[in-house]
N, CA, C and O of each residue as an XYZ file, in Angstrom:
776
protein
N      -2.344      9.940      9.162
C      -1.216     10.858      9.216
C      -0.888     11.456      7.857
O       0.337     11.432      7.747
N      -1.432     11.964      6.813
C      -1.360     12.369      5.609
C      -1.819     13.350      5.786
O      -2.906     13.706      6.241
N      -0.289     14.249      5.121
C       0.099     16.113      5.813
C       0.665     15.799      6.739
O       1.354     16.800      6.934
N       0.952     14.984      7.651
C       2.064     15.113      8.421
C       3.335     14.389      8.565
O       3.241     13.178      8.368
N       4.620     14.887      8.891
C       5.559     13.729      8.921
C       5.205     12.522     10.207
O       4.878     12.413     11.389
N       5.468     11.931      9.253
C       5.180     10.294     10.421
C       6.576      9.495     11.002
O       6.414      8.371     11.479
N       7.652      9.958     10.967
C       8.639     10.061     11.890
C       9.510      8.730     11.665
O       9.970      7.959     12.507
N       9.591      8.703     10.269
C      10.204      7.062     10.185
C      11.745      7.143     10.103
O      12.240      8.262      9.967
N      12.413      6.242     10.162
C      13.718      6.864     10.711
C      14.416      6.746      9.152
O      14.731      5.672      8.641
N      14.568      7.931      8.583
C      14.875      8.311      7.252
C      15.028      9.479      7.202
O      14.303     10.358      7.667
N      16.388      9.608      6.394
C      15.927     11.007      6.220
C      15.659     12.319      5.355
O      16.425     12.385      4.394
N      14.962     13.144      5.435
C      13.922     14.565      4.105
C      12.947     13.686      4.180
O      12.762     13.177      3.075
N      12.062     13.180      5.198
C      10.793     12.617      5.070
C       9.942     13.892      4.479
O      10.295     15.062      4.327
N       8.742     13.266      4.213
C       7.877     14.248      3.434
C       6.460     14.366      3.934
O       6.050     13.508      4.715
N       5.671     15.362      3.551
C       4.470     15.400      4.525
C       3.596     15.153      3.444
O       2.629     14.466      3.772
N       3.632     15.503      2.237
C       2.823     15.266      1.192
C       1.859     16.511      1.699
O       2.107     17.212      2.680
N       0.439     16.672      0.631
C      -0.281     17.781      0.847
C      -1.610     17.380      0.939
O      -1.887     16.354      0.318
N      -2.798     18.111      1.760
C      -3.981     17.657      2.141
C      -4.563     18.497      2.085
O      -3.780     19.399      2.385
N      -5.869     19.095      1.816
C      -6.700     20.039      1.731
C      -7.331     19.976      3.044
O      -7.911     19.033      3.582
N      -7.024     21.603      3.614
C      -8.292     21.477      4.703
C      -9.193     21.949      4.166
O      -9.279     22.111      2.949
N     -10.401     22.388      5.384
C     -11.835     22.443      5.127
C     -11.781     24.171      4.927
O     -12.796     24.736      4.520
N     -10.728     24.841      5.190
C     -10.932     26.604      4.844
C      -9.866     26.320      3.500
O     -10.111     27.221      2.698
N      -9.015     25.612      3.064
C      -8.776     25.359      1.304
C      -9.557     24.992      0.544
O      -9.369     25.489     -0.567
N     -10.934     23.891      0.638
C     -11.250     23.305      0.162
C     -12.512     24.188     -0.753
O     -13.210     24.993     -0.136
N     -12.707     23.988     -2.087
C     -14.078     24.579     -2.444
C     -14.382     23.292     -3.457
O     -13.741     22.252     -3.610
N     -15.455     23.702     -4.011
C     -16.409     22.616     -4.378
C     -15.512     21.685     -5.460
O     -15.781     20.483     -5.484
N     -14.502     22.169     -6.318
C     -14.076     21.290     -7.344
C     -12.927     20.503     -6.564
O     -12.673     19.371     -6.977
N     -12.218     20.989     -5.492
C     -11.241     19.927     -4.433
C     -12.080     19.020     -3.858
O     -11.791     17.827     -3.951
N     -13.672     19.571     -2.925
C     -14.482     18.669     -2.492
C     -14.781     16.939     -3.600
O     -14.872     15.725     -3.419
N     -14.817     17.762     -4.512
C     -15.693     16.547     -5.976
C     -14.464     15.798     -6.092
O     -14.498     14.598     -5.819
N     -13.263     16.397     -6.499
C     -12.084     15.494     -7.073
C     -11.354     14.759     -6.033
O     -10.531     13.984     -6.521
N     -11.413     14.764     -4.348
C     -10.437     14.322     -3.157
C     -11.797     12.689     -3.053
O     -11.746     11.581     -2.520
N     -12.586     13.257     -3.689
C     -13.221     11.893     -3.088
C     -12.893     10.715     -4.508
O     -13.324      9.563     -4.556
N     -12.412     11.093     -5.098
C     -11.768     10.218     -5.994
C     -10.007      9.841     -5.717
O      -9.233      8.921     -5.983
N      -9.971     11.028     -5.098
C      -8.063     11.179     -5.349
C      -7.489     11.947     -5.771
O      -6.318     11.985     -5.394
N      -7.770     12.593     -6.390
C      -7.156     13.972     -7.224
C      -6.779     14.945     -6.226
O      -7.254     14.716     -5.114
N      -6.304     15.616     -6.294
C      -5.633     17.009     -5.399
C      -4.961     16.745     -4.416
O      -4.763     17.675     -3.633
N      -4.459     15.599     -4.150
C      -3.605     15.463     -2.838
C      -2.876     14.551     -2.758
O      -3.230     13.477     -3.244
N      -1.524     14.691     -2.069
C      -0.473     14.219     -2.187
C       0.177     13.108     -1.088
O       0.755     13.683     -0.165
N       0.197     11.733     -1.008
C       0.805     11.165      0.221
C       2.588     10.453     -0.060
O       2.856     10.273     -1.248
N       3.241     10.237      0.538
C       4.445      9.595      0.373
C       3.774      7.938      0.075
O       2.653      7.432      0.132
N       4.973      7.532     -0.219
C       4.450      5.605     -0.638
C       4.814      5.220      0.985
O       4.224      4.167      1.230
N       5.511      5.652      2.088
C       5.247      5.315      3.596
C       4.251      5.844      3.938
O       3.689      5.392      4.936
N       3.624      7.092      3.170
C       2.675      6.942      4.196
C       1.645      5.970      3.798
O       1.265      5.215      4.694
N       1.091      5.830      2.577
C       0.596      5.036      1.795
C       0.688      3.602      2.395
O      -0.419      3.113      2.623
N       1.694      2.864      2.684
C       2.067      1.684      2.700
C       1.476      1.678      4.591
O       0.827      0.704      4.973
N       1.715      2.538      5.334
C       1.420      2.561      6.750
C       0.505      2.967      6.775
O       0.256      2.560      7.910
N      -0.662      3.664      6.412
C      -2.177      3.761      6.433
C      -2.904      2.176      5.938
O      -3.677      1.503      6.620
N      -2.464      1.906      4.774
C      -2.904      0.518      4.630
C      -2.872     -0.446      5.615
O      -3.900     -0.942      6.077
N      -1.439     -0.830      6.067
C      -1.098     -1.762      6.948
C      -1.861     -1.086      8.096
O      -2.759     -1.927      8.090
N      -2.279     -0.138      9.205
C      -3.074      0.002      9.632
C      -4.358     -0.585      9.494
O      -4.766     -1.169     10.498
N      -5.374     -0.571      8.119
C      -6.710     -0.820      8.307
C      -6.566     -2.514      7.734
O      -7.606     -3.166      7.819
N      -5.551     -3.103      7.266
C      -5.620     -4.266      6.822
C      -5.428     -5.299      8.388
O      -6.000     -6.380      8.529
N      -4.422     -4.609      9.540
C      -3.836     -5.207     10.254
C      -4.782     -5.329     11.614
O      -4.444     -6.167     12.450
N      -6.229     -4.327     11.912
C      -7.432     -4.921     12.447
C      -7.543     -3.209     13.088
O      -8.290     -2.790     13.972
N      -6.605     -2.528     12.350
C      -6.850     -1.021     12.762
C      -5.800     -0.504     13.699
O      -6.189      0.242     14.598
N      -4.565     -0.785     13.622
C      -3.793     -0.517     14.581
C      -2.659      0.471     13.821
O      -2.208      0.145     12.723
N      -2.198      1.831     14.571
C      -1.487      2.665     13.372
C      -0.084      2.387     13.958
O      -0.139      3.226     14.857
N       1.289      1.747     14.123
C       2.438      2.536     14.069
C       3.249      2.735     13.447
O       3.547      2.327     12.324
N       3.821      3.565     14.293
C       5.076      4.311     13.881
C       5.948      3.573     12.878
O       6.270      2.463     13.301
N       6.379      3.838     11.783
C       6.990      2.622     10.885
C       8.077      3.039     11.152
O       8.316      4.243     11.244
N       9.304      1.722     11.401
C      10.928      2.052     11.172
C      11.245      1.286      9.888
O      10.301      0.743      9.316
N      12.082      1.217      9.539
C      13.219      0.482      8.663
C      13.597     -0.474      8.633
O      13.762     -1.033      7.549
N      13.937     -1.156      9.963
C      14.160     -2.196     10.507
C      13.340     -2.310     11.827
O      12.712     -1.343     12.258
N      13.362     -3.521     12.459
C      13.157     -4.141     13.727
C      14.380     -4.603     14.612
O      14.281     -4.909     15.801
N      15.691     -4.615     13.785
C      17.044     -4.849     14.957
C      17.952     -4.514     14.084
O      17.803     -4.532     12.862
N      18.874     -4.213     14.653
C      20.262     -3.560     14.155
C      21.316     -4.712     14.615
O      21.628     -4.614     15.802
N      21.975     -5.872     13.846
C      22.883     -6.607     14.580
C      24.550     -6.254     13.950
O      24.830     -5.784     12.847
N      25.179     -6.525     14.696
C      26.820     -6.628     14.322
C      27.289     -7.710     13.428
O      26.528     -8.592     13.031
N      28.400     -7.652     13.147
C      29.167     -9.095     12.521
C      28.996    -10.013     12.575
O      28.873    -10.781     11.620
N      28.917    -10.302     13.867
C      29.170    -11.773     14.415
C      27.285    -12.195     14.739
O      26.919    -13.071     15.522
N      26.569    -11.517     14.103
C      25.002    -11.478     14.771
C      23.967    -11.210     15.570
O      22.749    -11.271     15.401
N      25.071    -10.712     17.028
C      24.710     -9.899     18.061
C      23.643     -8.979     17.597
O      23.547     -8.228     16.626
N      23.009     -9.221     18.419
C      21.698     -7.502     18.500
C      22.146     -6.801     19.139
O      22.346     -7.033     20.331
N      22.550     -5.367     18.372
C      23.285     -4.058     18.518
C      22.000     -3.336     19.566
O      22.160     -2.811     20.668
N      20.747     -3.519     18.808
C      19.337     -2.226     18.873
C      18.039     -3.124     18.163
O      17.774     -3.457     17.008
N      17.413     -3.316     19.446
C      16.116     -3.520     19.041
C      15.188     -2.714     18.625
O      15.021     -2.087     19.671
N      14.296     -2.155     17.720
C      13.186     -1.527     17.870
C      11.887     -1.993     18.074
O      11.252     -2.464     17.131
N      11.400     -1.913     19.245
C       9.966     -2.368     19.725
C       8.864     -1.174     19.021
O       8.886      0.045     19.191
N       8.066     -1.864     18.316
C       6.349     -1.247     18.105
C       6.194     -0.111     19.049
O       6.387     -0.273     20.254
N       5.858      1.010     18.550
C       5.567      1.818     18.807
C       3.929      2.327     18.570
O       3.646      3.322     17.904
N       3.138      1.638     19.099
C       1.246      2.208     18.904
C       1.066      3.832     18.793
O       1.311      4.572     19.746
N       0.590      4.322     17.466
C       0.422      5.314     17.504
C      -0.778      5.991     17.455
O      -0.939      7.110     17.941
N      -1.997      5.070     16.634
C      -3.122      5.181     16.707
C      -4.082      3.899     16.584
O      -3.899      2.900     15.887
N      -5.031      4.156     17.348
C      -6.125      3.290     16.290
C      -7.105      3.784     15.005
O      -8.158      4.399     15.175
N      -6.583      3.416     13.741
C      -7.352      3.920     12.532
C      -9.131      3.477     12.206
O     -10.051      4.250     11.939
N      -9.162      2.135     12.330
C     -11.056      1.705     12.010
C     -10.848      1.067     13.023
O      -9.814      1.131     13.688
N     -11.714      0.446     13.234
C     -12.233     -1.090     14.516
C     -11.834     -1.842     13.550
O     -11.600     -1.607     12.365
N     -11.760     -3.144     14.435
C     -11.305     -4.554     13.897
C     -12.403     -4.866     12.582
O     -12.244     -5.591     11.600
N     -13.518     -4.053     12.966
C     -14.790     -5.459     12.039
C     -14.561     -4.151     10.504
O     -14.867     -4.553      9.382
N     -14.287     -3.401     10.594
C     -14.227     -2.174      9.523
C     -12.777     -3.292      8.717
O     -12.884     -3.968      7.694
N     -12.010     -3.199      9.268
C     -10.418     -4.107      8.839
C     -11.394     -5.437      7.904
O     -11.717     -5.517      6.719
N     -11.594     -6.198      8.906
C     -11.948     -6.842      8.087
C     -12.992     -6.564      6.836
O     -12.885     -7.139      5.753
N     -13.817     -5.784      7.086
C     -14.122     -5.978      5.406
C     -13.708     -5.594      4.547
O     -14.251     -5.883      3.481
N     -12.405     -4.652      4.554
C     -11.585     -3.972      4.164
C     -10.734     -5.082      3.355
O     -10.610     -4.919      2.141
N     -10.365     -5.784      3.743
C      -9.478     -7.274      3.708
C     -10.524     -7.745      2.986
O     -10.129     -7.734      1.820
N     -11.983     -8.278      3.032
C     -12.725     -9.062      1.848
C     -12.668     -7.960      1.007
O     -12.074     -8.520      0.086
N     -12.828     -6.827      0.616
C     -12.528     -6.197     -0.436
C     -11.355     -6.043     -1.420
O     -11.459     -5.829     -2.628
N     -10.224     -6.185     -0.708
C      -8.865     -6.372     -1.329
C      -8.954     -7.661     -1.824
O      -8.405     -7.960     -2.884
N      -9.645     -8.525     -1.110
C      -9.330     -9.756     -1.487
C     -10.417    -10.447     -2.785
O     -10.100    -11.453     -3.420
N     -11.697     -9.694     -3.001
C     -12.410     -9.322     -4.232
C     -11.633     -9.057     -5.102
O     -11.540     -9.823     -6.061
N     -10.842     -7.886     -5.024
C     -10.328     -7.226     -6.139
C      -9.310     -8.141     -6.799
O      -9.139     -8.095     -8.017
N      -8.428     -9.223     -5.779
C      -7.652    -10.390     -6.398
C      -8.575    -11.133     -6.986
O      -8.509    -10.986     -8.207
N      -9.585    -12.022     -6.588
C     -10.151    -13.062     -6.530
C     -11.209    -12.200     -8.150
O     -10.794    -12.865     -9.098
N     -11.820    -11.580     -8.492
C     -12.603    -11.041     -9.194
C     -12.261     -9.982     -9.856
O     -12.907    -10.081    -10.900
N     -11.621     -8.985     -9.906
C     -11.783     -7.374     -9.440
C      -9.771     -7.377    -10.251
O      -8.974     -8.302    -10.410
N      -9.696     -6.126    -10.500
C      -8.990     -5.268    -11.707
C      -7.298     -5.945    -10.564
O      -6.184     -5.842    -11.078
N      -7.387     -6.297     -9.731
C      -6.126     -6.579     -9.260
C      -5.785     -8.672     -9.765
O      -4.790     -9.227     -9.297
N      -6.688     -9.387    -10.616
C      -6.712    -10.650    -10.579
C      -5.386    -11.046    -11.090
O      -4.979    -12.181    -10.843
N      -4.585    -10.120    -11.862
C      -3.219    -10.671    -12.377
C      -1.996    -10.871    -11.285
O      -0.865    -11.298    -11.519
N      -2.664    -10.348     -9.767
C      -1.747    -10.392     -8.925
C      -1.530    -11.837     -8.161
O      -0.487    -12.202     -7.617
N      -2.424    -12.367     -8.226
C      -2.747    -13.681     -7.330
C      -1.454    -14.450     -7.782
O      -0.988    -14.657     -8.902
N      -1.038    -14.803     -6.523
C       0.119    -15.991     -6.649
C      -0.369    -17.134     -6.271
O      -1.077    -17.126     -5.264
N      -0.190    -18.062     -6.779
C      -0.487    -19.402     -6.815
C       0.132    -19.816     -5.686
O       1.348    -19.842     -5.497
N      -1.177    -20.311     -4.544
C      -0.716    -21.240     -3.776
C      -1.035    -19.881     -2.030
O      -1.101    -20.211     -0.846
N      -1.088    -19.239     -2.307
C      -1.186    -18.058     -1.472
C      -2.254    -17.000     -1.812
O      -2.390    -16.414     -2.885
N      -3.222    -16.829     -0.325
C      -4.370    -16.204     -0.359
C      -3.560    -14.933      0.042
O      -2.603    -14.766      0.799
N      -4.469    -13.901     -0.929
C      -3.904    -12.161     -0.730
C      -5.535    -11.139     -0.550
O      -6.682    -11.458     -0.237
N      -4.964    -10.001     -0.882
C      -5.957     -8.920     -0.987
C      -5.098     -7.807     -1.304
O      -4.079     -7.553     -0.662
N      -5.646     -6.915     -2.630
C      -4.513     -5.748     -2.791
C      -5.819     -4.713     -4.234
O      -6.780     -5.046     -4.928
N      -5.464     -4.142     -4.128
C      -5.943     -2.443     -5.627
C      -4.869     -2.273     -5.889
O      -3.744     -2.312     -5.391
N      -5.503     -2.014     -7.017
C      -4.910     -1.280     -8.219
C      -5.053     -0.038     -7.968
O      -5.821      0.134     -7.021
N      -4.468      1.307     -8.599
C      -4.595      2.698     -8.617
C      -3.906      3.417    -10.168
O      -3.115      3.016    -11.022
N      -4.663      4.603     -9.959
C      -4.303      5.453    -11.725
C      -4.452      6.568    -11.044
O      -5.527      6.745    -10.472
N      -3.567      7.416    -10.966
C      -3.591      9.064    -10.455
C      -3.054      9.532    -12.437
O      -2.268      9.081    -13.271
N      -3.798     10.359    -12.376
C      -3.412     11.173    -13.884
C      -2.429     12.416    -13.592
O      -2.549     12.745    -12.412
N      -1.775     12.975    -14.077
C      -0.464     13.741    -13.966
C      -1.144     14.810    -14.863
O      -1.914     14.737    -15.821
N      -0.497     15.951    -14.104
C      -0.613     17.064    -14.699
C       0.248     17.229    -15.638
O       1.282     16.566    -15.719
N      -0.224     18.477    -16.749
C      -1.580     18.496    -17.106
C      -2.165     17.677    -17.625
O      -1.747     16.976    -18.547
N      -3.450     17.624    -17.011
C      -4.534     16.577    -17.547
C      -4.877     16.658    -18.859
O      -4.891     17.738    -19.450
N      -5.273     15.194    -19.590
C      -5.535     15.329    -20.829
C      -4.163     14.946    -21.455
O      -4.377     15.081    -22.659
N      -3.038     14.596    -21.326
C      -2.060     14.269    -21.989
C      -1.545     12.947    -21.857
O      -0.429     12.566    -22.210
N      -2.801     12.020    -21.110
C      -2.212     10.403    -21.153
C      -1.431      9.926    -20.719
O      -0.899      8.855    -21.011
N      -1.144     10.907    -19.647
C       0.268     10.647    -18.781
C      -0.309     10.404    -17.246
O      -1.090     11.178    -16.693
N       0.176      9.283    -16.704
C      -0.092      8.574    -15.484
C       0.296      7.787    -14.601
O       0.835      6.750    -14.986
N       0.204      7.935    -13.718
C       0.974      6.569    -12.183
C       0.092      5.863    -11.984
O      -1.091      6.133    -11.778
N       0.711      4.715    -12.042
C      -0.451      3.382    -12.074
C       0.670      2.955    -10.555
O       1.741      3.329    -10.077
N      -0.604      1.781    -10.220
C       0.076      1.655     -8.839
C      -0.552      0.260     -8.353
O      -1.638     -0.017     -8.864
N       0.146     -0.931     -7.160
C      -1.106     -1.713     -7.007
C      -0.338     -1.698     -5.617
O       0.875     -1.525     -5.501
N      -1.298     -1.922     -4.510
C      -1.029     -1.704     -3.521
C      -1.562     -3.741     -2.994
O      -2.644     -4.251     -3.283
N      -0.638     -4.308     -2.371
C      -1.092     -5.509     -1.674
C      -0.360     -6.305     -0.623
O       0.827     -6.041     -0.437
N      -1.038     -7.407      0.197
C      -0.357     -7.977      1.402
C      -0.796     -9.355      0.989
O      -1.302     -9.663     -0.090
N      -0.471    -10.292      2.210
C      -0.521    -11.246      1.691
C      -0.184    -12.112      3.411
O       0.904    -11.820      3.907
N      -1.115    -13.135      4.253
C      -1.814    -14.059      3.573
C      -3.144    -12.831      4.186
O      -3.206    -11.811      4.873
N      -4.216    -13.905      3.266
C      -5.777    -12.882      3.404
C      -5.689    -12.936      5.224
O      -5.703    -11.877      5.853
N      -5.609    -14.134      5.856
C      -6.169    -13.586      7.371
C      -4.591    -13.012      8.390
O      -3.522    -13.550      8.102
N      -4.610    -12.449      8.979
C      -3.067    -12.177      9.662
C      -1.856    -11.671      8.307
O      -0.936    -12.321      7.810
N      -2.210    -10.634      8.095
C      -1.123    -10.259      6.951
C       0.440    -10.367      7.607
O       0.800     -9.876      8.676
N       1.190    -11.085      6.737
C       2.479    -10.813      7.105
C       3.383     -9.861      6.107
O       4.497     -9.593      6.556
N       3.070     -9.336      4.866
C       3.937     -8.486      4.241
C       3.069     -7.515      3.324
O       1.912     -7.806      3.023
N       3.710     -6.307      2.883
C       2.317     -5.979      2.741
C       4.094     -5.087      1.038
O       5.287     -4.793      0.959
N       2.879     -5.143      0.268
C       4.229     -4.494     -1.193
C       3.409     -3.813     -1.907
O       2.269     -4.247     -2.070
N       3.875     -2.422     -2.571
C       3.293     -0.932     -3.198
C       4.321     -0.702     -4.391
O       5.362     -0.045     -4.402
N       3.598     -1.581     -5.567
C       4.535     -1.046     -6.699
C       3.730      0.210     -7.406
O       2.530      0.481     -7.353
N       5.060      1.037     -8.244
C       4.320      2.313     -9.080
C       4.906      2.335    -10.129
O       6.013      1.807    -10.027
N       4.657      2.742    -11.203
C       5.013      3.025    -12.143
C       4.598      3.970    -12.860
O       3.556      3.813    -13.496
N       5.409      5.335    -12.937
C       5.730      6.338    -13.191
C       5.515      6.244    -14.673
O       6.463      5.713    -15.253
N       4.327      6.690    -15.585
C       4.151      6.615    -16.930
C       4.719      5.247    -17.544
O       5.881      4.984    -17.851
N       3.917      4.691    -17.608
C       4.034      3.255    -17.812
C       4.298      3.355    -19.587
O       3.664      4.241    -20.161
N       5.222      2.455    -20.437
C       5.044      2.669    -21.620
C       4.240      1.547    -21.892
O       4.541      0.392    -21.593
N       2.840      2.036    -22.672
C       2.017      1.486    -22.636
C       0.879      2.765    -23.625
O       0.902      3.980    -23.429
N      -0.068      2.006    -24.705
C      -1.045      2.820    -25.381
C      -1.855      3.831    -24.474
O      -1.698      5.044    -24.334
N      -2.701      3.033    -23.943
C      -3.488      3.654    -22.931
C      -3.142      3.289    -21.451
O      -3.452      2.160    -21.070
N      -2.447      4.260    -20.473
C      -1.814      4.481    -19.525
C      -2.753      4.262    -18.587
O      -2.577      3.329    -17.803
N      -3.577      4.837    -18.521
C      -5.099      4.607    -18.100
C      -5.717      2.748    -17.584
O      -6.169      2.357    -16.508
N      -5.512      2.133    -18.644
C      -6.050      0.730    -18.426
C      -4.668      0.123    -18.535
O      -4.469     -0.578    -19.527
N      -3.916      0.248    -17.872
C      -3.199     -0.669    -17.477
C      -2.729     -1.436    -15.952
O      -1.572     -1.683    -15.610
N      -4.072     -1.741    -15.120
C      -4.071     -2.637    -14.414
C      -3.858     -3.578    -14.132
O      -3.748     -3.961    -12.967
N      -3.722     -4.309    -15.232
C      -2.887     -5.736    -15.247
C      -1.943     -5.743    -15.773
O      -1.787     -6.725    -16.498
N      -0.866     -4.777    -15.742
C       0.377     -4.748    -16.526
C       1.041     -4.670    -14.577
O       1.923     -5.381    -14.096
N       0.300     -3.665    -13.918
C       1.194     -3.486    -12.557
C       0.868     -4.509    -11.498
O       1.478     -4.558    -10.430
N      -0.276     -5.461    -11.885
C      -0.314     -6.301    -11.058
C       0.057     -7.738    -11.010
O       0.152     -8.607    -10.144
N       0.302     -7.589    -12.834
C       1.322     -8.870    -12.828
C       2.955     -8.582    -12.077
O       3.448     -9.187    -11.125
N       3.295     -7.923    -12.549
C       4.506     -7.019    -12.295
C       4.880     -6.976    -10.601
O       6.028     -7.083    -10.171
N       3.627     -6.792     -9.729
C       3.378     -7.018     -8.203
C       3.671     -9.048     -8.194
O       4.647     -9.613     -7.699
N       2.979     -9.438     -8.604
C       2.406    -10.873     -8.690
C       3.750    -11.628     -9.146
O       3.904    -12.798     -8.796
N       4.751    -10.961     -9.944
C       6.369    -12.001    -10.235
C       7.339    -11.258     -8.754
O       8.146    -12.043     -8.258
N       7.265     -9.965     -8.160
C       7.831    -10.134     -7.224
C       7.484    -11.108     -6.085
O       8.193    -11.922     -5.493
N       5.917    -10.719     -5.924
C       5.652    -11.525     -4.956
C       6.042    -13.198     -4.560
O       6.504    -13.692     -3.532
N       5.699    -13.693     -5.645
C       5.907    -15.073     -6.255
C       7.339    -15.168     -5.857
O       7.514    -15.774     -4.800
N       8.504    -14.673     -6.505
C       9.708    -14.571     -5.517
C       9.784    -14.767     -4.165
O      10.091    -15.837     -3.640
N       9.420    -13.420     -3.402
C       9.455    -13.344     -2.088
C       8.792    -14.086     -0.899
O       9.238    -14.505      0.169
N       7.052    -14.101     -1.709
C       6.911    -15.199     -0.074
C       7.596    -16.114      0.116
O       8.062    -16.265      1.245
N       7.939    -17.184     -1.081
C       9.085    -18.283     -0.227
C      10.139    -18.027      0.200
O      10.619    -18.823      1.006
N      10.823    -16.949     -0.133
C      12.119    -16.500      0.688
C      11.868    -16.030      2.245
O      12.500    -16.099      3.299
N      10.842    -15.615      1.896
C      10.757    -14.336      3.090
C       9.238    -15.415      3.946
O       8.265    -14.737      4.277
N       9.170    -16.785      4.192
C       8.226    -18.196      4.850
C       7.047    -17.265      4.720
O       6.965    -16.827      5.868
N       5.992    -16.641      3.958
C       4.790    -16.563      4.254
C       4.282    -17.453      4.091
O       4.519    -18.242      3.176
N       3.221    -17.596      5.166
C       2.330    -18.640      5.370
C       1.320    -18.618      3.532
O       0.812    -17.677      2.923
N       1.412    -20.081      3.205
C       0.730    -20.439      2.634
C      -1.032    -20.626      2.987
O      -1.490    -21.008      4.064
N      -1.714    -20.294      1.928
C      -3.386    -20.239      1.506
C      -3.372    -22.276      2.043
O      -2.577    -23.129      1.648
N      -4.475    -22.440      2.953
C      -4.557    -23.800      3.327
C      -5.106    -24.764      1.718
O      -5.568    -24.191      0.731
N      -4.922    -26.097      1.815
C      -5.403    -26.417      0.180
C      -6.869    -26.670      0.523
O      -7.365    -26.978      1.606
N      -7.448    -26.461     -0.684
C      -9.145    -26.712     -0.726
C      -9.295    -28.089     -1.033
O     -10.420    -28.580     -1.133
């Protein structure tokens, strides 16, 4: 769903921008397969992921799952809404050993929380104009590796930092002290012990 609004209950949602195939010429072709030239929201971002991490299943994202009163009552449920299927299950999963490379080996290793199996990237979009060292660094991750239960997209908007560029382990530690917080608040299942 990137270029289109995806209908989350918020509101000035955004469509972000996508090149079609009568926009596109050879220097959009070269640079979209990296990332360059196109624009997504961090929902949509965060709901395309959770799609291919979750065995390929797309929906509709809300805000919440229930609306209760004072006293605790459920005001409004919101039930799942299936909107697409994005890969097959076996595509998900290797998708998931790859995230989970990038913890275990790979430019995301400052994210790993102790005690809990994950999978998550890092990202660097360069800001116009190019050439001025100016950049959004980003790490995108969920958490546990099999059956994700939470899935978190930090950014940072020109990071102060020498080279803006290599700072991958500045946003994934930074991912890695929230996280560390939250799964025990929020019961994610713990990585079994070896």
């Amino acid at each position: 769903n990137f270029g289109h609004l995806i209908g989350i209950d918020l509101p000035n949602e955004a469509c972000g921008s996508v090149y079609t195939q009568e926009r596109m010429n050879e220097v959009e072709l070269a640079t979209c397969t990296f990332g360059q030239g196109f624009t997504c929201t961090m929902i949509q971002e965060i709901n395309a992921m959770c799609s291919v991490i979750n065995g390929g299943s797309y929906y509709q994202p809300h805000l919440v799952t229930e609306i209760r009163d004072s006293n605790g009552s459920t005001v409004k449920k919101i039930d799942p809404i299936l909107m697409k299927q994005t890969v097959s299950s076996e595509i998900s999963t290797d998708i998931r050993s790859y995230m989970e490379a990038s913890v275990q080996e790979g430019t995301s290793r400052t994210s790993k929380v102790e005690g809990y199996s994950s999978g998550g990237k890092t990202g660097t979009a360069e800001k116009l104009p190019r050439g001025e060292n100016k950049n959004v660094v980003s790490f995108i991750g969920y958490a546990p590796q099999e059956n994700p239960e939470i899935m978190i997209y930090v950014v940072i908007d020109e990071p102060n930092a020498p080279d803006q560029s290599a700072t991958s382990s500045l946003i994934s530690q930074l991912a890695s002290d929230i996280m560390a917080e939250a799964f025990p608040y929020l019961n994610i299942t713990k990585a079994p012990a070896e």
